[in-house]
Backbone as CSV, one residue per row, in Angstrom:
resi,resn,N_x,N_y,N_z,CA_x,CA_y,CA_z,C_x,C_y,C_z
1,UNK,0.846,-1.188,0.000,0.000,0.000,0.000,0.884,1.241,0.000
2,UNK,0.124,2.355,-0.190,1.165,3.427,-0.876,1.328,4.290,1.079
3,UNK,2.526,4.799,1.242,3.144,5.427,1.807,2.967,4.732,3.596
4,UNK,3.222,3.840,2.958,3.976,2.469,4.161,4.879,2.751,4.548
5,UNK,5.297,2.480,5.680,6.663,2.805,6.199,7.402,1.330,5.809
6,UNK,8.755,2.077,5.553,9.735,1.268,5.244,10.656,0.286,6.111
7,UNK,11.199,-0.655,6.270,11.401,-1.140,7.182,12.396,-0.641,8.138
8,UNK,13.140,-0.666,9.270,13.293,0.567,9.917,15.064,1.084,9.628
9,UNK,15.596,-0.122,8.917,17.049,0.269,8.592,16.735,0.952,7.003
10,UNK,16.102,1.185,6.339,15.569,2.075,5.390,14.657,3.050,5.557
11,UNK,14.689,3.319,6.722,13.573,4.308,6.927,13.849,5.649,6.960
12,UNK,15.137,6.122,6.691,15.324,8.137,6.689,14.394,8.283,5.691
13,UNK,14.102,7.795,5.287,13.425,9.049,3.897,11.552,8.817,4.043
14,UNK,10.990,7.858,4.767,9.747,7.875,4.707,9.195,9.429,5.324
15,UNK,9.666,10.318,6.317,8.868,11.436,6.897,8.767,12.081,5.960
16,UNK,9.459,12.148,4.655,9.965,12.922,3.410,8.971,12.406,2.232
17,UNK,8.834,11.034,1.929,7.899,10.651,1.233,5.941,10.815,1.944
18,UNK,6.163,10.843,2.894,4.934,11.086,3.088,4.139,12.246,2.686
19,UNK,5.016,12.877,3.097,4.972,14.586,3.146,4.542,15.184,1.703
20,UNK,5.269,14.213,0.534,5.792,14.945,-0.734,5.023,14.225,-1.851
21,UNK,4.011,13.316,-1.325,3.486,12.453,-2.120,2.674,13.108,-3.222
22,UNK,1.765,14.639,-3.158,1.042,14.851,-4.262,2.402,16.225,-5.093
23,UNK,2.967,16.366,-4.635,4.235,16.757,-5.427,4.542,15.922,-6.339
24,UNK,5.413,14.807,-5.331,5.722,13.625,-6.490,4.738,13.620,-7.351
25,UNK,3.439,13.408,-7.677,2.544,12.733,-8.895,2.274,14.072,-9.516
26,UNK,2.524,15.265,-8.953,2.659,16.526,-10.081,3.513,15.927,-10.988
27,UNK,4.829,15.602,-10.746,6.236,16.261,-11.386,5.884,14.561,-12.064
28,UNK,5.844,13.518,-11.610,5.875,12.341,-12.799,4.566,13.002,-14.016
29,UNK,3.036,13.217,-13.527,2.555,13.540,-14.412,2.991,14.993,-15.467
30,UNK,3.530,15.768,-14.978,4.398,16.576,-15.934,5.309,16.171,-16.583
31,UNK,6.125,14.994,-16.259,7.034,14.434,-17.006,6.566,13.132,-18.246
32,UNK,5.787,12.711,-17.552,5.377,11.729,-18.610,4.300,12.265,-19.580
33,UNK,3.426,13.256,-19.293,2.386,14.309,-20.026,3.380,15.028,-20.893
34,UNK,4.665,15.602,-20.547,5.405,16.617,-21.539,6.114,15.380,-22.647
35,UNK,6.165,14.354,-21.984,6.867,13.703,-23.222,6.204,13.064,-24.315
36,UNK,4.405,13.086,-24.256,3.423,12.385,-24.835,3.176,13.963,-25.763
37,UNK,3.247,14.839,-25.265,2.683,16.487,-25.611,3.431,16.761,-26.385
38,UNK,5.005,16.745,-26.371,6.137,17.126,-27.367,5.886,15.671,-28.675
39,UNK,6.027,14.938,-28.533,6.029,13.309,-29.559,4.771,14.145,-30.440
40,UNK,3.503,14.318,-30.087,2.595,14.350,-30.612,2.146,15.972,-31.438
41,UNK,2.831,17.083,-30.576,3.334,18.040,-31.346,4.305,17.952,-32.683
42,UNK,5.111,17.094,-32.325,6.323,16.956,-33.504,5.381,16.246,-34.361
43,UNK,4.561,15.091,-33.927,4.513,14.252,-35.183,2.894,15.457,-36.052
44,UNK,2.358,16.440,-35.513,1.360,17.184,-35.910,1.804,18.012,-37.015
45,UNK,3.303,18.520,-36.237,4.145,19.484,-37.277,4.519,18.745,-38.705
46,UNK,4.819,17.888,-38.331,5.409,17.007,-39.962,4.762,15.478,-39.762
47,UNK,3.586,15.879,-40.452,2.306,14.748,-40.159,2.995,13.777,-41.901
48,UNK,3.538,14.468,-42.546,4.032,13.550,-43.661,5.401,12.643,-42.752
49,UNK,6.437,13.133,-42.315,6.954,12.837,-41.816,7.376,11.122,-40.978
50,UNK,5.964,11.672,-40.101,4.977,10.480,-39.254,4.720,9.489,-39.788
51,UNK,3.606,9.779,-41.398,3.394,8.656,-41.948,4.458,8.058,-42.471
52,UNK,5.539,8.507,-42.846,6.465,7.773,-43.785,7.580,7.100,-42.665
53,UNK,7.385,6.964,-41.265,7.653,6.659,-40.076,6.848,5.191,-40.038
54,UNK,5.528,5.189,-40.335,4.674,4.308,-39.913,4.582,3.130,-41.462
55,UNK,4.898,4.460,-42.155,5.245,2.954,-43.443,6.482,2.165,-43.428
56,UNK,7.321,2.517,-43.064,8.353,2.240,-42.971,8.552,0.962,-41.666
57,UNK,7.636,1.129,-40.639,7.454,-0.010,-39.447,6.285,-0.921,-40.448
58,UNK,5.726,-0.692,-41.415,4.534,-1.701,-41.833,3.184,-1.459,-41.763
59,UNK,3.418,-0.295,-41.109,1.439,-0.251,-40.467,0.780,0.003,-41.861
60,UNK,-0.291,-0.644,-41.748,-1.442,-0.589,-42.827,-1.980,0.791,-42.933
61,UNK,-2.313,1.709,-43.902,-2.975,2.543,-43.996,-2.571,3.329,-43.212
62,UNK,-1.155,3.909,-43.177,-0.277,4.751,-42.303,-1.045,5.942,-42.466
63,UNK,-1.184,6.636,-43.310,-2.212,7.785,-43.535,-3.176,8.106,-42.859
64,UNK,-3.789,7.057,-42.658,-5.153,6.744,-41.312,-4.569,6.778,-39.910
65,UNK,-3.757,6.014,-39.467,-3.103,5.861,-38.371,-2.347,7.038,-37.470
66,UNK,-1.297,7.725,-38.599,-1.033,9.224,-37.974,-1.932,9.668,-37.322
67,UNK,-3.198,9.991,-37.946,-3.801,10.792,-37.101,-4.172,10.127,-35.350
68,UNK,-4.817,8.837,-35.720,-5.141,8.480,-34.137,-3.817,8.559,-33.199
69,UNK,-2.409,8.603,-34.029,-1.202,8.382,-32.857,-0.918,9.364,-32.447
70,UNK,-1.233,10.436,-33.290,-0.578,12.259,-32.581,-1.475,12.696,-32.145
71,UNK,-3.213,12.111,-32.254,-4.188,12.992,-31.628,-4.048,12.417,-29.978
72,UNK,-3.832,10.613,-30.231,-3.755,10.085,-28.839,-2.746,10.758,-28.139
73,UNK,-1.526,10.808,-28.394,0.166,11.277,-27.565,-0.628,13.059,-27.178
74,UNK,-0.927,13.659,-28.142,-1.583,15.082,-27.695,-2.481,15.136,-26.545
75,UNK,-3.483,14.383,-26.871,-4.772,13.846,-25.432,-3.962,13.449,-24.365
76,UNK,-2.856,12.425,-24.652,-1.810,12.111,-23.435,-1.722,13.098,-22.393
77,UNK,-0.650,13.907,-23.165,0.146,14.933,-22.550,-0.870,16.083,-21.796
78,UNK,-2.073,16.694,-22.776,-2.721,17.497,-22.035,-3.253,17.047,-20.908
79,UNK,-4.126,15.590,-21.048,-4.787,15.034,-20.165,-3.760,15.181,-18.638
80,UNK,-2.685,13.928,-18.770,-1.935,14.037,-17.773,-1.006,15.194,-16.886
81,UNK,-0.875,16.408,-18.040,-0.328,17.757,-17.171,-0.980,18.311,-16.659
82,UNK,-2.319,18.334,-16.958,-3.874,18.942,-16.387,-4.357,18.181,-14.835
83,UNK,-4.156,16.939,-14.855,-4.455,16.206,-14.256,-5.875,15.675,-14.348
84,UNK,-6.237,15.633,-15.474,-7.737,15.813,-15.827,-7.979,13.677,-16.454
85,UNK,-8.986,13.793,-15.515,-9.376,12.013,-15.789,-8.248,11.326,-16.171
86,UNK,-7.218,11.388,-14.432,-6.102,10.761,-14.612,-5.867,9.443,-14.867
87,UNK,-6.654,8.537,-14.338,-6.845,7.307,-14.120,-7.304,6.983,-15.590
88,UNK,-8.049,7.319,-16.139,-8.347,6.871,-17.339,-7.088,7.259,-18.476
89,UNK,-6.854,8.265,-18.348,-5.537,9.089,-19.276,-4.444,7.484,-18.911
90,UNK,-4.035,7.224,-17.839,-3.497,6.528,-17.706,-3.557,4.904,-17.976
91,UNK,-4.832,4.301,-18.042,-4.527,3.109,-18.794,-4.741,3.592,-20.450
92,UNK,-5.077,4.630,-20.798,-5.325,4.651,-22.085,-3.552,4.545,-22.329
93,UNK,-2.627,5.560,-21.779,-1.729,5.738,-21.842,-0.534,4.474,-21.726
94,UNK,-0.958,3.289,-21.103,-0.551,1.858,-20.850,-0.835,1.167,-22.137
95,UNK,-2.008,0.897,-22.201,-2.792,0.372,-23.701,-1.853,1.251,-25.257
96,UNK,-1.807,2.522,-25.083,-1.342,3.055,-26.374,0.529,2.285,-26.344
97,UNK,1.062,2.348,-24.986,2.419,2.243,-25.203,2.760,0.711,-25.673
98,UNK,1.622,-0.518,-25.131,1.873,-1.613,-25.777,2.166,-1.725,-27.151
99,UNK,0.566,-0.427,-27.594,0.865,-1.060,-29.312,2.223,-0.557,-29.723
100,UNK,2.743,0.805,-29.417,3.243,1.376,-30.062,4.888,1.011,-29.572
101,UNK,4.962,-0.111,-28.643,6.510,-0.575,-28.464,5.990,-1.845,-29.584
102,UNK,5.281,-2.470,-29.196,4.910,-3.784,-30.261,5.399,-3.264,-31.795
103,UNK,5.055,-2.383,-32.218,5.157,-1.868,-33.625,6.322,-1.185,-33.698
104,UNK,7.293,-0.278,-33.055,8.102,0.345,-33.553,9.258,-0.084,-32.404
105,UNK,9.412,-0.706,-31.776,10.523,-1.151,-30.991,10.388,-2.858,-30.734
106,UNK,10.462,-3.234,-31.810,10.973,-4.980,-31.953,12.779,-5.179,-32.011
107,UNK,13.127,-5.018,-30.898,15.104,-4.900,-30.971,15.029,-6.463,-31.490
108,UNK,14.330,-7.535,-31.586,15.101,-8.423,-32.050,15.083,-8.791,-33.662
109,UNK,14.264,-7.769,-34.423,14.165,-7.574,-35.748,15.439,-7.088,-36.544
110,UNK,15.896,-6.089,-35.553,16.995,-5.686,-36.179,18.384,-5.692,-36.342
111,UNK,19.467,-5.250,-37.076,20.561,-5.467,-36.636,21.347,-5.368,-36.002
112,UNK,22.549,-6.438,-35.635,23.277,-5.540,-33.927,23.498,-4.293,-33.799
113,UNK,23.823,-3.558,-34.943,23.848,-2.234,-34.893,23.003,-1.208,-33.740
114,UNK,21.962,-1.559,-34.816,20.580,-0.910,-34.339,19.632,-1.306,-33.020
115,UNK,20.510,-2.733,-33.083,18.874,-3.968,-31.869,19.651,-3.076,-30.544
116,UNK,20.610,-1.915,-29.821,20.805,-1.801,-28.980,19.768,-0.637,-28.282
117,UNK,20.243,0.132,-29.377,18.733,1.303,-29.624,17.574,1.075,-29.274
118,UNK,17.250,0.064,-29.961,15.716,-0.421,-30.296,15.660,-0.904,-28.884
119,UNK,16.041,-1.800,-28.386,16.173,-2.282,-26.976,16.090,-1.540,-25.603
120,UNK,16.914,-0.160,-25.998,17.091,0.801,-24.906,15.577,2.010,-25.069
121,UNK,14.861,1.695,-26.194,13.709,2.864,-26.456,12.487,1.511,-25.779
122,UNK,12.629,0.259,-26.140,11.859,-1.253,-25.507,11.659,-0.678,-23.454
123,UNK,12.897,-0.958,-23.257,12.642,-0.551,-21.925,12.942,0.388,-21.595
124,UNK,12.537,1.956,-22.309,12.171,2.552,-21.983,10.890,3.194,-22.206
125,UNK,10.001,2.115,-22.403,8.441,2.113,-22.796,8.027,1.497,-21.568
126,UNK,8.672,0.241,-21.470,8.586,-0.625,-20.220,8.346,0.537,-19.078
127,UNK,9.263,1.473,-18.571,9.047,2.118,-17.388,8.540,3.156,-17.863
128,UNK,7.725,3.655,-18.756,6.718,4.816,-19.157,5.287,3.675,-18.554
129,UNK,4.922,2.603,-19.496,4.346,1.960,-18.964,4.124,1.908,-16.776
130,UNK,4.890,1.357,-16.765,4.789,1.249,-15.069,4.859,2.098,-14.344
131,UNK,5.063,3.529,-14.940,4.652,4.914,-13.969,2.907,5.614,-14.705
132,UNK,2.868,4.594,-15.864,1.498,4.956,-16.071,0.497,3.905,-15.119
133,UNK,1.005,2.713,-14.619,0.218,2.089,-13.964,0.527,2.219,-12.505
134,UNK,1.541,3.306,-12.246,1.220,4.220,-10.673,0.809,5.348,-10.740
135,UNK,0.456,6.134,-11.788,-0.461,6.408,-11.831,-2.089,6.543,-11.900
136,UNK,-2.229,5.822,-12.341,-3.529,4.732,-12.308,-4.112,4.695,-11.139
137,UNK,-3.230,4.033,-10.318,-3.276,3.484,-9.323,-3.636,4.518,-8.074
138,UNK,-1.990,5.247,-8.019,-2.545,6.581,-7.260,-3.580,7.612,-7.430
139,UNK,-4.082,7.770,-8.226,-4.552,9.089,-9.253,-3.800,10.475,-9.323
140,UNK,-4.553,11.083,-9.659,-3.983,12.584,-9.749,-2.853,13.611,-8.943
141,UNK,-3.498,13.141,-7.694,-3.101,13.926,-6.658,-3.901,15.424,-6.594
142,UNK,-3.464,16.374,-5.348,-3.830,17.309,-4.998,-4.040,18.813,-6.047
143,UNK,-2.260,18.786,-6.431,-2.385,19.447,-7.606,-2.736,18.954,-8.862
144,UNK,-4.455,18.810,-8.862,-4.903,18.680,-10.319,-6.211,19.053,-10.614
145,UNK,-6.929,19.198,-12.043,-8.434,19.455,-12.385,-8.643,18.323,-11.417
146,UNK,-8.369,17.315,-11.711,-9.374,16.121,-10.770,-9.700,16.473,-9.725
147,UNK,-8.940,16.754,-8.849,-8.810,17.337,-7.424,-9.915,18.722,-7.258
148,UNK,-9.551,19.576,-7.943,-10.539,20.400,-8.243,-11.488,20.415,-8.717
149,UNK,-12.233,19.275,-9.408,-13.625,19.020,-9.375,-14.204,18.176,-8.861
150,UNK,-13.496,17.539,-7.518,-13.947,16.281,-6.671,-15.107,17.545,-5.720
């Protein structure tokens, strides 16, 4: 359960985590919201770009697809910096990162060159993923719309 005390030879820092807990879920949801907000800005700016991104991984009807991936990463980012229907922003935000490591980060497709890359962007979906499912979990926190329309 969240802000358990730690066992007691690890324990300097729990008076500190207690304290700082709707801080903390500001600054992750600003961090993981700015990085869904910028992806989805860039791919808006050079929406040709994007598609020739998505043909290039295989996707069917890349043309079609751009749009749901930069409108979703945009909805991301606002949703989660807002703090607005965090919990939902957040498995949507779990659900989108499956497809989109499934499709564009397969490290074992490629060559040694490249499979290190591909591997290091793999798990780093992995832990976008699992701060979207503590988020989830926690919700919003204090500083957010949510909070402000409870």
């Amino acid at each position: 359960m969240a802000n358990e005390r730690s066992p007691g030879m690890f324990a300097a820092s729990d008076a500190l985590a207690m304290r700082s807990g709707d801080l903390v879920l500001l600054i992750a949801r600003l961090f993981i919201g700015w990085l869904f907000l910028t992806n989805g800005w860039m791919k808006l700016m050079n929406v040709a770009g994007a598609t020739g991104y998505l043909t290039n991984l295989g996707v069917p009807s890349p043309g079609f697809w751009v749009w749901p991936a930069l409108l979703g990463e945009l909805a991301i980012g606002v949703t989660l910096i807002l703090g607005i229907a965090t919990r939902y922003a957040s498995l949507f935000t779990f659900v989108y990162l499956i497809i989109a490591t499934t499709l564009a980060h397969r490290y074992w497709q490629y060559p040694p060159a490249q499979a290190g890359g591909q591997y290091a962007h793999f798990c780093k979906n992995l832990a976008i993923m699992g701060g979207a499912l503590m988020l989830f979990w926690a919700g919003a926190g204090r500083y957010s719309a949510d909070a402000k329309m409870r």
